[in-house]
C-alpha positions as CSV (number, residue, x, y, z in Angstrom):
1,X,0.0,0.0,0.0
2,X,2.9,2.7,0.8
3,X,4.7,2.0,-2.5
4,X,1.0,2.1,-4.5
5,X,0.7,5.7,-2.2
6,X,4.3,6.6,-3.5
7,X,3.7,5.9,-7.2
8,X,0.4,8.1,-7.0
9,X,2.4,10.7,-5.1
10,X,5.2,10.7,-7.8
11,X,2.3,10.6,-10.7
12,X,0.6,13.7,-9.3
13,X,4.2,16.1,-8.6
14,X,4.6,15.1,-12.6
15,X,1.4,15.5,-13.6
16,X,1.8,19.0,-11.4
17,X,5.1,19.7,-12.7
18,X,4.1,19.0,-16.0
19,X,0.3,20.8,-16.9
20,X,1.8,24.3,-16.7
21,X,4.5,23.1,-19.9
22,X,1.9,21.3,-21.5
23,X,-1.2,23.6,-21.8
24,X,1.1,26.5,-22.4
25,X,3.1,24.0,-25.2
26,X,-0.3,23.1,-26.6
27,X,-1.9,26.3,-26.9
28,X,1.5,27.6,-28.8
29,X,1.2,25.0,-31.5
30,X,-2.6,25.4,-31.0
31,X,-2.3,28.9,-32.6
32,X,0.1,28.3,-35.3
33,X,-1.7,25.0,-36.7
34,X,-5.1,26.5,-36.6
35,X,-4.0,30.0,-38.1
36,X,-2.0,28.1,-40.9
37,X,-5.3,25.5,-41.0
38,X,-7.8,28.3,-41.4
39,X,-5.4,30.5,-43.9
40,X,-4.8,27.6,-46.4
41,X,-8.7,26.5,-46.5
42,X,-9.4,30.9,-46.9
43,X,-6.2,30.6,-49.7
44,X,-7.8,27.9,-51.1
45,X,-11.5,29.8,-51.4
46,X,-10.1,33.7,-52.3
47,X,-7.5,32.4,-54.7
48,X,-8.1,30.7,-58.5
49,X,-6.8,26.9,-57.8
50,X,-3.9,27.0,-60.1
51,X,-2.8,30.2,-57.9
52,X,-3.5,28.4,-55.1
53,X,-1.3,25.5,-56.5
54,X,1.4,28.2,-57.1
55,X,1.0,29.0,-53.6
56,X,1.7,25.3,-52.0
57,X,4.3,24.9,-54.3
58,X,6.4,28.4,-53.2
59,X,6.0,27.2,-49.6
60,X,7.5,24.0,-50.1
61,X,10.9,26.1,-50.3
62,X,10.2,27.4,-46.7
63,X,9.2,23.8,-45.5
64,X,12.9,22.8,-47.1
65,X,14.4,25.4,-45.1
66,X,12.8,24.4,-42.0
67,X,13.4,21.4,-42.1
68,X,17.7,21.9,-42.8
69,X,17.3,24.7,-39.8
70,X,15.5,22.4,-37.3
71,X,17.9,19.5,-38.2
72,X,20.6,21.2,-38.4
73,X,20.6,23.6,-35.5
74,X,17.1,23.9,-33.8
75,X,17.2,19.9,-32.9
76,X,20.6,19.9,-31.6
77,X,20.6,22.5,-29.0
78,X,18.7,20.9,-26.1
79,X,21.3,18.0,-26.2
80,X,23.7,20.7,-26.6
81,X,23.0,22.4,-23.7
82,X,22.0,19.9,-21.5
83,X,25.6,18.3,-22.1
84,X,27.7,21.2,-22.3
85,X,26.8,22.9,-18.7
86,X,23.4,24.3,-18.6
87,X,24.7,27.3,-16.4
88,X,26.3,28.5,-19.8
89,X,22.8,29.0,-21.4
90,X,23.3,32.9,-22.1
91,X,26.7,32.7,-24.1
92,X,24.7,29.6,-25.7
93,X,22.0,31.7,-27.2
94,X,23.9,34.8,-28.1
95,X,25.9,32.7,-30.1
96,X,23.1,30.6,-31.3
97,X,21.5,33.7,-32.4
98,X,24.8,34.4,-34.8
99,X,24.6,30.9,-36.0
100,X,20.9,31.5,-37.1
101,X,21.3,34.9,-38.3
102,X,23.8,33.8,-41.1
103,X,22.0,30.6,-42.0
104,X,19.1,32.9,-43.0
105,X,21.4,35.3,-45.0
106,X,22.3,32.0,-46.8
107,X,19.1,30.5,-47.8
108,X,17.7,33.9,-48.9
109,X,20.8,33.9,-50.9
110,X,20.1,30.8,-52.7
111,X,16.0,32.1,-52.6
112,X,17.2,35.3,-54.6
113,X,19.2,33.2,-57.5
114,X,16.1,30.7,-57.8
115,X,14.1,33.9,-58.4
116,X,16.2,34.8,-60.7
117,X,16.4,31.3,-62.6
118,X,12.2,31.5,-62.7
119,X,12.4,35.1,-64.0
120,X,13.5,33.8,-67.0
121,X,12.2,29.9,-67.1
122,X,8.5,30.5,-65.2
123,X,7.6,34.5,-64.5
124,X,5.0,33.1,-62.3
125,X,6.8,32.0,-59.6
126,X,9.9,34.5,-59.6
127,X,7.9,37.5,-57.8
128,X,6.6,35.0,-54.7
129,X,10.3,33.7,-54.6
130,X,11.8,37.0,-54.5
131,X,9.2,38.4,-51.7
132,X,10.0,34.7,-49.8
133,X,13.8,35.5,-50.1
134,X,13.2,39.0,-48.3
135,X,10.3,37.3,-45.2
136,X,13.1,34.3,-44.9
137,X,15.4,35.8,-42.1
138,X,12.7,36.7,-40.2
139,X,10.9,33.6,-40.4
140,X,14.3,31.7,-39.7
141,X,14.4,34.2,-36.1
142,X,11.5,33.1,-35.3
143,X,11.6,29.7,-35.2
144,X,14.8,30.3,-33.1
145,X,13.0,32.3,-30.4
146,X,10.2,30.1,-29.9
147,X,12.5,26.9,-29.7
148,X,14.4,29.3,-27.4
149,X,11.0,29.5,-25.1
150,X,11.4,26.1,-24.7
151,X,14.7,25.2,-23.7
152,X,14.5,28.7,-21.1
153,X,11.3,26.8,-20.5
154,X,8.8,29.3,-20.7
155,X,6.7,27.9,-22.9
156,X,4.2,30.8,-21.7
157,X,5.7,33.5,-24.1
158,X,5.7,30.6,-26.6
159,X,2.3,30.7,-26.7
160,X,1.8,34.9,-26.5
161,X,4.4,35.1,-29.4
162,X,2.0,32.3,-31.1
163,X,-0.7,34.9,-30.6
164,X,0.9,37.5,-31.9
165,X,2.1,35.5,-34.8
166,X,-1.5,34.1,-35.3
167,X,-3.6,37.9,-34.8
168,X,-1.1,39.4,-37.7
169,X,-2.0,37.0,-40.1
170,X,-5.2,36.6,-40.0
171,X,-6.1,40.0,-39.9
172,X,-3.8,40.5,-42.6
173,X,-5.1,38.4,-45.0
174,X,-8.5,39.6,-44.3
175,X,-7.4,43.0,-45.1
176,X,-5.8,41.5,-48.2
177,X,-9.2,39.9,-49.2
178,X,-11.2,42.9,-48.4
179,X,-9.2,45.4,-50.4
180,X,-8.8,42.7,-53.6
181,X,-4.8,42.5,-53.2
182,X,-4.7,39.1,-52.2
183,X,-1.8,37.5,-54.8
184,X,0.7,34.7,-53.7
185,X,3.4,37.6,-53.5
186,X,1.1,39.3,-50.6
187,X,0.2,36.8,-48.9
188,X,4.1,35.4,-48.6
189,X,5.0,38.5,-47.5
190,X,2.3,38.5,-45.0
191,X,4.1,35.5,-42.8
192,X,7.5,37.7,-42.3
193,X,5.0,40.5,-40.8
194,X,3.7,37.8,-38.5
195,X,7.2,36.4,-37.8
196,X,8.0,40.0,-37.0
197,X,5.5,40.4,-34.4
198,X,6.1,37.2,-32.9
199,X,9.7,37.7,-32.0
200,X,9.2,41.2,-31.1
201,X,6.7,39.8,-28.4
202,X,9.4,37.1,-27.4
203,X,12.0,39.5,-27.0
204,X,9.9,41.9,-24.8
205,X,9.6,39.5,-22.3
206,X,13.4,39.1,-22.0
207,X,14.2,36.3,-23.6
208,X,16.9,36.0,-26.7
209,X,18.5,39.6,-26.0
210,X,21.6,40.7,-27.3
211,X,24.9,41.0,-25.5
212,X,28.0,41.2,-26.3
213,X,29.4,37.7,-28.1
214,X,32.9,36.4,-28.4
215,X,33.5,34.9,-31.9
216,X,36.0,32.1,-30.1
217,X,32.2,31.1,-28.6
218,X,30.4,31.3,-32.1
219,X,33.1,29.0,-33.5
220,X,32.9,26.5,-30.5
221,X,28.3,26.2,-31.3
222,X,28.8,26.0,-34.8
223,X,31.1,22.8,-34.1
224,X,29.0,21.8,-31.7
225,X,26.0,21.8,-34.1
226,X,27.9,20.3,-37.0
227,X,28.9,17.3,-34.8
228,X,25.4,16.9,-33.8
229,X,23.7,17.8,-36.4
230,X,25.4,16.2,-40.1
231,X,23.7,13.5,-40.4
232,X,19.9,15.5,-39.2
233,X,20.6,17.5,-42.0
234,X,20.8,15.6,-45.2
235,X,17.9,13.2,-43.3
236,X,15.8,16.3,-43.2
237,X,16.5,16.3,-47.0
238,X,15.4,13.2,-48.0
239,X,12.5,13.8,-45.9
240,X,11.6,17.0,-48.0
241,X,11.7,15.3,-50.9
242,X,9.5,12.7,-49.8
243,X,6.7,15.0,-48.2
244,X,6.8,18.5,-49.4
245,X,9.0,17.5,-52.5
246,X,5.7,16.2,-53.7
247,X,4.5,19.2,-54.8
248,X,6.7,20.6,-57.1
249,X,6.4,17.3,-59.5
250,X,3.2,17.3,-59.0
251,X,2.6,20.5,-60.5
252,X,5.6,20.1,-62.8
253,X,3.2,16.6,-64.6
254,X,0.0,17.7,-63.0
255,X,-0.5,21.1,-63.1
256,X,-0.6,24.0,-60.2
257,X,-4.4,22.8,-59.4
258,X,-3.1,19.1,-58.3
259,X,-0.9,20.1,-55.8
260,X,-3.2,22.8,-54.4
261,X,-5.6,19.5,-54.3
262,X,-3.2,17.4,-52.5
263,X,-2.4,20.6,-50.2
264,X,-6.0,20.6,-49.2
265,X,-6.6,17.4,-48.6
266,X,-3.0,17.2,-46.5
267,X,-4.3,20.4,-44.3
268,X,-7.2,18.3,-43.0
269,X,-4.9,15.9,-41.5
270,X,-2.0,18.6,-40.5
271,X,-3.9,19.5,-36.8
272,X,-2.8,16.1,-35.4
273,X,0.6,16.5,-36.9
274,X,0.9,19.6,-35.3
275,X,-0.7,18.7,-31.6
276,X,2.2,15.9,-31.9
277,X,4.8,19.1,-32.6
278,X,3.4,20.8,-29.6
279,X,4.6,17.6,-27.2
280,X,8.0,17.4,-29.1
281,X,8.8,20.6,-28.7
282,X,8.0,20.7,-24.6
283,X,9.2,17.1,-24.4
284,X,12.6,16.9,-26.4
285,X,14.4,19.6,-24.2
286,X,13.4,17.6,-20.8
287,X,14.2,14.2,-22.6
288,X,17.6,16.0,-23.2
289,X,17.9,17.0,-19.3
290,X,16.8,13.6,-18.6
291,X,18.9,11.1,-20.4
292,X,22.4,13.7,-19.5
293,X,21.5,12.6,-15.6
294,X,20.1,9.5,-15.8
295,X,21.2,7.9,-19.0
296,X,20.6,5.8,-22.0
297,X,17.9,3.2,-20.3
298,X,15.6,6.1,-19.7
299,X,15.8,6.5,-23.4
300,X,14.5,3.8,-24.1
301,X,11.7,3.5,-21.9
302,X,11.0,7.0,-23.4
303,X,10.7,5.9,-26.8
304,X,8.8,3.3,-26.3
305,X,6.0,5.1,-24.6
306,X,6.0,8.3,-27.0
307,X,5.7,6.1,-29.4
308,X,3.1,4.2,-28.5
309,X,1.6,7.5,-27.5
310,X,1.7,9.5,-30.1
311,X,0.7,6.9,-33.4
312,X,-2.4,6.1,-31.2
313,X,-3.5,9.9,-31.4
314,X,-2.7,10.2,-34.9
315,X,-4.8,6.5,-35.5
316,X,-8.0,8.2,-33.6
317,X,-7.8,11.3,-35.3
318,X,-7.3,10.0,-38.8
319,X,-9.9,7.4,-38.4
320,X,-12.3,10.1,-37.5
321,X,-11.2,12.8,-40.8
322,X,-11.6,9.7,-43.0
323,X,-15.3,8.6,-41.7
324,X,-15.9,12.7,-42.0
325,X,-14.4,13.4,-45.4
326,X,-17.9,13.2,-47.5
327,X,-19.1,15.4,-45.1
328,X,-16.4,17.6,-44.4
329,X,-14.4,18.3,-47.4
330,X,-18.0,19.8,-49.6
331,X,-18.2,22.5,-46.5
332,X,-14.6,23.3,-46.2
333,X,-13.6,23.7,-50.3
334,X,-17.7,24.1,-51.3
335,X,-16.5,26.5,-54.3
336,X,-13.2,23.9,-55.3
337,X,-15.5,20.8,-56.3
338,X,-12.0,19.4,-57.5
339,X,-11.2,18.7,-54.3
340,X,-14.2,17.1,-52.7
341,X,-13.7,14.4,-55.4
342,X,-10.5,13.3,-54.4
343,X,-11.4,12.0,-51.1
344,X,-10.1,8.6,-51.6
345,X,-6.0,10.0,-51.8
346,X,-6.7,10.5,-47.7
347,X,-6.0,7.1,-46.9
348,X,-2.0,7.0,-48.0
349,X,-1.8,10.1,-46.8
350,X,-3.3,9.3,-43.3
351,X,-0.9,6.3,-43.4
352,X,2.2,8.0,-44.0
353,X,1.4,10.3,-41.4
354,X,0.8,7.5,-38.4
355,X,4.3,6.0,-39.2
356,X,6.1,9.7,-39.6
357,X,4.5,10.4,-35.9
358,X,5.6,7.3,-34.6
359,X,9.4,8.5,-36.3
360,X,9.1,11.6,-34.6
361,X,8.5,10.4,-31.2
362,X,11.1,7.7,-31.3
363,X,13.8,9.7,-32.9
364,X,13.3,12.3,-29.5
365,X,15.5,9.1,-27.9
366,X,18.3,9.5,-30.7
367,X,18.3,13.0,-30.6
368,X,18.5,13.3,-26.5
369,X,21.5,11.0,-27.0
370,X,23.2,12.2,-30.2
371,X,22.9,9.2,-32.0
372,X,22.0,11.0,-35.2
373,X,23.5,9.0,-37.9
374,X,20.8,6.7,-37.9
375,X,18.4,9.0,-38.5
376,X,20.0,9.4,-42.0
377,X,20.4,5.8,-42.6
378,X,16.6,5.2,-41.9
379,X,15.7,8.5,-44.6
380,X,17.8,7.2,-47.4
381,X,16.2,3.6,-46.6
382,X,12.8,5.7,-47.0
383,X,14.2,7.6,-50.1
384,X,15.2,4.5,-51.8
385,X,11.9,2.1,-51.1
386,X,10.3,5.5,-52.5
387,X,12.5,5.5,-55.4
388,X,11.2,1.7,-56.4
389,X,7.9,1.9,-55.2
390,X,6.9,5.3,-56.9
391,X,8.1,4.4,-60.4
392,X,5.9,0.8,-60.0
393,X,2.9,1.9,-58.7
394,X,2.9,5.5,-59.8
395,X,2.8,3.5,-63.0
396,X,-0.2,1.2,-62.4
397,X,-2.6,3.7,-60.1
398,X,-0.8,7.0,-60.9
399,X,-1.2,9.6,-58.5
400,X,-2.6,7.7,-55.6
401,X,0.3,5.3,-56.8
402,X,3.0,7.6,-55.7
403,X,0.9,8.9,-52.4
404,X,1.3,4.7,-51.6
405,X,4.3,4.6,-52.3
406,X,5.6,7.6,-50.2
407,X,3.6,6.3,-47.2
408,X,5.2,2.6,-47.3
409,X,8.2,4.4,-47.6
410,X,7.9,6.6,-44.8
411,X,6.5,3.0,-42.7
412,X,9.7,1.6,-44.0
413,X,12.4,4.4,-43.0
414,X,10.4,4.9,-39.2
415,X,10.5,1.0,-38.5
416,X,14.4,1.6,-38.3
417,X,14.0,4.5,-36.2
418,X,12.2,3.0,-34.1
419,X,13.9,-0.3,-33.7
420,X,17.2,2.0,-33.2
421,X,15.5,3.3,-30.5
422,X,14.6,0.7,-28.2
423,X,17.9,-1.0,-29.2
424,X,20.3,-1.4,-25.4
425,X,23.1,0.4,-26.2
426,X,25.9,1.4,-23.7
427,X,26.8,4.9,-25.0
428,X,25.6,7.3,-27.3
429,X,27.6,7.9,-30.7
């Protein structure tokens, strides 16, 4: 009976400790996946379909980005910190703030000589490329900040950043509708706006200032982050071109109007994707904390319950959009009937997304414990099955061929992960 009593006790003080991190975690991602939820169904209504296609298909550049900056950088600094004396957290940021400020100045780079590739090759994608390469620093700070929130663990001015990010935009693009300038350009340039406010409201509350920074400190992160994070980064790749990599093809064979059909149908499903963000992002910093005291065996018994965890949510949720679609998807896109007929292509894509959440929550172990290479072994796995399976049964069921494919793939790459995960190992690599 006493160690039953001390079991509840414990379960409560974490529940206790816990709630505070987890609304405020939730109700962050909350914000951002029902603004960008609501904005792409408005998109999809206020713009003609092939602009809307255009649309999807200029954002998958800023979903590339992402996904190098989060791999690259954003992922590794909980593990960094948490191993490399958490009482060195100020010099930490400053310099991380250097490291993310030039990585943005990059990838514009790169954004302004693709605009002026399409300038010449396709005029209507050079302007929304252009305006993307001016909004991309400030979307890269933000995504810093709010990580930021997180690892400071005040996921409270997450969530009021989240706000502020989520209130710009939507009254932004109302403003835009209202007064008839909605255009992809506008609306692209409406997110670095939003980004704007966000950080501003982040940095009011004293997180992420600015002091001085020695570049001997600069130089010791961006090792840091290159140790950890070399193998993230071409994963994250791989993992582009299998998702958000899509789209381009698509409208390359397709058209502009099948991959703002795919895009719609996808934003149905992203809520659950994002709720499972919200945990990684409040998790993955404390898993970090954890496994540095207690090491690799609590891991594992982490992985196995987040994974568990998380592809059950995505199971229930999925199962309920896929009952709902002949009900749902007329109200949402009533004036896009394209659309509404393609119902059935939610069933790969609701399978992909149970095994990529069931990635996500296993790969938290590798990242806590640096094992990273793996990570990139299991997406080039992915990359190749997708490779095969794509070019058999794109060719026998076309479209909802590929969509298969990419979601066996995806089974195929997080199977590894996961395995990897629950593996005993001694120490991390």
């Amino acid at each position: 009976m006493t160690g039953l009593r001390g079991r509840l006790g414990h379960a409560w003080s974490f529940a206790h400790r816990w709630k505070g991190r987890i609304f405020f975690a939730f109700l962050d991602q909350g914000l951002y996946s029902t603004t960008n939820f609501v904005l792409t169904v408005l998109y999809a209504w206020w713009l003609p379909l092939d602009d809307f296609g255009r649309y999807v298909v200029v954002w998958t550049a800023v979903f590339f980005i992402e996904a190098v900056q989060n791999s690259m950088i954003i992922d590794s600094l909980p593990a960094i910190v948490s191993h490399h004396g958490r009482q060195n957290r100020g010099r930490i940021d400053v310099a991380a703030f250097w490291v993310m400020a030039a990585f943005g100045l990059v990838s514009s780079a790169l954004l302004l000589a693709a605009a002026a590739v399409l300038w010449v090759t396709n005029s209507a994608y050079a302007i929304p490329v252009l305006v993307l390469a001016l909004a991309n620093p400030l979307q890269r700070m933000y995504l810093y900040y709010r990580r930021l929130c997180y690892i400071r663990d005040r996921q409270g001015v997450a969530a009021t950043a989240a706000a502020a990010y989520s209130a710009t935009l939507l009254a932004g693009a109302g403003a835009l509708a209202f007064f008839k300038l909605i255009s992809v350009g506008a609306v692209v340039a409406l997110s670095g706006v939003a980004a704007a406010a966000a950080i501003a409201s982040i940095l009011h509350a004293g997180i992420g200032r600015l002091t001085r920074v020695r570049a001997v400190n600069v130089k010791w992160l961006t090792l840091r982050i290159w140790n950890s994070g070399r193998w993230l980064a071409p994963a994250a790749v791989v993992s582009w071109l299998m998702s958000w990599g899509i789209f381009p093809l698509v409208a390359l064979f397709s058209g502009p109007g099948a991959a703002g059909v795919i895009r719609a149908l996808q934003n149905l499903l992203t809520p659950i994707v994002q709720f499972n963000s919200a945990l990684n992002l409040a998790l993955l910093p404390r898993v970090a904390d954890k496994v540095a005291d207690h090491g690799n065996a609590y891991a594992r018994r982490f992985a196995l319950r987040a994974t568990a965890g998380f592809a059950g949510l995505v199971v229930i949720y999925c199962g309920t959009i896929l009952a709902a679609a002949p009900l749902l998807l007329p109200i949402l896109y009533h004036n896009k009937p394209e659309i509404a007929a393609s119902e059935g292509l939610l069933w790969p894509l609701s399978f992909g997304i149970v095994w990529e959440a069931s990635r996500v929550a296993a790969s938290m172990s590798l990242l806590a414990t640096r094992r990273t290479r793996i990570v990139l072994m299991a997406r080039l796995v992915s990359l190749a099955a997708f490779g095969i399976g794509g070019m058999t049964l794109g060719w026998a069921a076309g479209l909802t061929g590929v969509l298969w494919a990419n979601a066996i793939a995806t089974a195929s790459g997080a199977a590894i992960v996961i395995f990897s995960a629950l593996r005993p190992r001694s120490s991390a690599v």
